[in-house]
Structures are given as C-alpha cells and as structure tokens.
Backbone as JSON, one array per atom type, in Angstrom:
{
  "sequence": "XXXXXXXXXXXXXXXXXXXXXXXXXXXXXXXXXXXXXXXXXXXXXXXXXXXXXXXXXX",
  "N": [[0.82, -1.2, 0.0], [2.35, 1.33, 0.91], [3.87, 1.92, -1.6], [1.77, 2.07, -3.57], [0.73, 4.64, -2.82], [2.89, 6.41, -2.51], [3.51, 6.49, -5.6], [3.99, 8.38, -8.23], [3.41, 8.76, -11.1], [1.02, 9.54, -12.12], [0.86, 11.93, -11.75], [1.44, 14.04, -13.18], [0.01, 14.29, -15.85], [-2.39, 14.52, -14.33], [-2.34, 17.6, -13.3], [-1.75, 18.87, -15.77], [-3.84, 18.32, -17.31], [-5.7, 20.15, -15.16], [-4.97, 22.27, -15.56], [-5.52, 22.8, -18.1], [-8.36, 22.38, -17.99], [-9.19, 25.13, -16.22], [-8.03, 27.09, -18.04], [-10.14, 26.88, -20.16], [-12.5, 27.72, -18.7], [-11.78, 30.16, -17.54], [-11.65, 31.44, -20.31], [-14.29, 30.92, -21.3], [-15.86, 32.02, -19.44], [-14.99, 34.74, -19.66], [-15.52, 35.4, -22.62], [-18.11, 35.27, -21.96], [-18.78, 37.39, -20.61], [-17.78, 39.39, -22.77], [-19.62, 39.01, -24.79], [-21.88, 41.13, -25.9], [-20.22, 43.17, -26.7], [-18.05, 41.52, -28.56], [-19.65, 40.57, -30.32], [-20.66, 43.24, -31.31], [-18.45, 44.01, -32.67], [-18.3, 41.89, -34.87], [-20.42, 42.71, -36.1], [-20.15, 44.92, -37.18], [-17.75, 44.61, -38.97], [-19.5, 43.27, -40.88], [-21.09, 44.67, -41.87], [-19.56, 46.73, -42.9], [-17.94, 44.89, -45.0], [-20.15, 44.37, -46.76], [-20.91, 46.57, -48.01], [-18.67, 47.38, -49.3], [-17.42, 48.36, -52.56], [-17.81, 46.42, -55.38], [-16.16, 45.78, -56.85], [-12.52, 46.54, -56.52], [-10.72, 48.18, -57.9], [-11.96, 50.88, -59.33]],
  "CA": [[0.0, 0.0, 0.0], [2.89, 2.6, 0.37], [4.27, 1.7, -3.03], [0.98, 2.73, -4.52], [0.52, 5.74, -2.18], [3.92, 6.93, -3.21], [3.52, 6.28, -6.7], [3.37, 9.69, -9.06], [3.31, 8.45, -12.31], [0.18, 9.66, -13.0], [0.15, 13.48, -10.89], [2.01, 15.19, -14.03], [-0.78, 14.72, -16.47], [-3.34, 15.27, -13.76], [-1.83, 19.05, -13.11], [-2.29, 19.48, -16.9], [-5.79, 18.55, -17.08], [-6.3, 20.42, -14.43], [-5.09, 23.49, -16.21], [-6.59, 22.94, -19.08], [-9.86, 23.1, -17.49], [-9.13, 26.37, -15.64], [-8.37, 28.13, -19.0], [-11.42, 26.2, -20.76], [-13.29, 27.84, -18.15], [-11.5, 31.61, -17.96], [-11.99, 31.66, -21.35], [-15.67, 30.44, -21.93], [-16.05, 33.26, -18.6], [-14.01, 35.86, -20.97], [-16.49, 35.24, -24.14], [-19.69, 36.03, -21.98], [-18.56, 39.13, -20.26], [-17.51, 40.68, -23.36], [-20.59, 38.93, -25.9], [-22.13, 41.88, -26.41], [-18.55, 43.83, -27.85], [-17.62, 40.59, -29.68], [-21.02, 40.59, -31.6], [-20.92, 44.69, -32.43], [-16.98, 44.08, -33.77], [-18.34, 41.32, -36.38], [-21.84, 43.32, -36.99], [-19.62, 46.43, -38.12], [-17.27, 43.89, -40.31], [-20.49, 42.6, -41.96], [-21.34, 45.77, -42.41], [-18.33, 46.91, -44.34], [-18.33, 44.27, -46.62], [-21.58, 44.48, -47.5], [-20.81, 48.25, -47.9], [-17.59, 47.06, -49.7], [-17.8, 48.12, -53.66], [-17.74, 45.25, -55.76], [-14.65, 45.92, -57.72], [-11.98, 47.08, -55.78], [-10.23, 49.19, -58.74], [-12.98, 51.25, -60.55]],
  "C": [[0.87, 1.26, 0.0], [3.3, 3.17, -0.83], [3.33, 2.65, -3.65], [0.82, 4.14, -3.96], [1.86, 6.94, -2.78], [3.99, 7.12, -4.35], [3.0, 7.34, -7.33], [3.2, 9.89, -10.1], [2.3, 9.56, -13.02], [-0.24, 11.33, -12.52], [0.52, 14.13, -12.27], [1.1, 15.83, -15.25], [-2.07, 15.1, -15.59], [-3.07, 16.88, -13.55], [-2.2, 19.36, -14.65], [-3.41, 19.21, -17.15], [-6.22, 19.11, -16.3], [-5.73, 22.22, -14.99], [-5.37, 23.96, -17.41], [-8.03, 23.16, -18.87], [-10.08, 24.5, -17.07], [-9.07, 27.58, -16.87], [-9.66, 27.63, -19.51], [-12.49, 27.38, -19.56], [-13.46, 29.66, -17.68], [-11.89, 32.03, -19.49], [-13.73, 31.56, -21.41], [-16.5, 32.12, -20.7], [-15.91, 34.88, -19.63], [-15.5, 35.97, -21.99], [-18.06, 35.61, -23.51], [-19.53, 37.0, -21.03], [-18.5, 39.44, -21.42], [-18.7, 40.42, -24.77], [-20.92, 39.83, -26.59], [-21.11, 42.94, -27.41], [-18.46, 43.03, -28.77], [-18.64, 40.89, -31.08], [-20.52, 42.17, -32.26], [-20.11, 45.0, -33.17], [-17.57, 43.34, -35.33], [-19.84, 42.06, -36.95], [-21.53, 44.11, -37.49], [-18.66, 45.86, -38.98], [-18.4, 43.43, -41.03], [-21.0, 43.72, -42.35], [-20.77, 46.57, -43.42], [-18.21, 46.29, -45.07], [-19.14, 44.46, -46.9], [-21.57, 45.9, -48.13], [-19.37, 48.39, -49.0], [-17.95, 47.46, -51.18], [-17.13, 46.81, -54.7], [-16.51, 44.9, -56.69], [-13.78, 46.81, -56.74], [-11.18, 48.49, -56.38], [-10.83, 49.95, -59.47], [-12.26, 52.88, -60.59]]
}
C-alpha cells in the first residue's frame, strides 16, 4: 500500500488537465462578459463588406 501511495506516475498529467480546465473555463467566462462587444466588432465587419464596392479598382 505505500508503493501505490507513493507512486506519481500519474500526478504530471493530472496538473495538466487540471489546467486545461481552468483556461477552458476563464476563457468560456471571458467570451460572456464581453458577448455583447464581440457581436458589435463582427456586426460592423459585416457591415463593411456588405458596404464594400464590388470591384476594388474602378
């Protein structure tokens, strides 16, 4: 039983799954505080293209 108690084989990828979740989870936090900004950046790029003339050299 100390053997296995001692045994750390397996802590190094637990610490990285365990900070992979933490960004997974700052991030996904991140993206709905700022939703509303994100959206009005790509609604004013869809806007400019669309607004874009169709030949670039006339």
């Amino acid at each position: 039983m100390k053997g296995f108690w001692k045994d750390e084989s397996g802590q190094g990828l637990t610490e990285y799954a365990l900070i992979i979740a933490l960004v997974a989870v700052a991030l996904i936090a991140i993206l709905i505080l700022f939703r509303n900004s994100i959206g009005r950046v790509f609604q004013r790029a869809t806007a400019e293209l669309n607004n874009a003339p169709a030949t670039p050299f006339s």
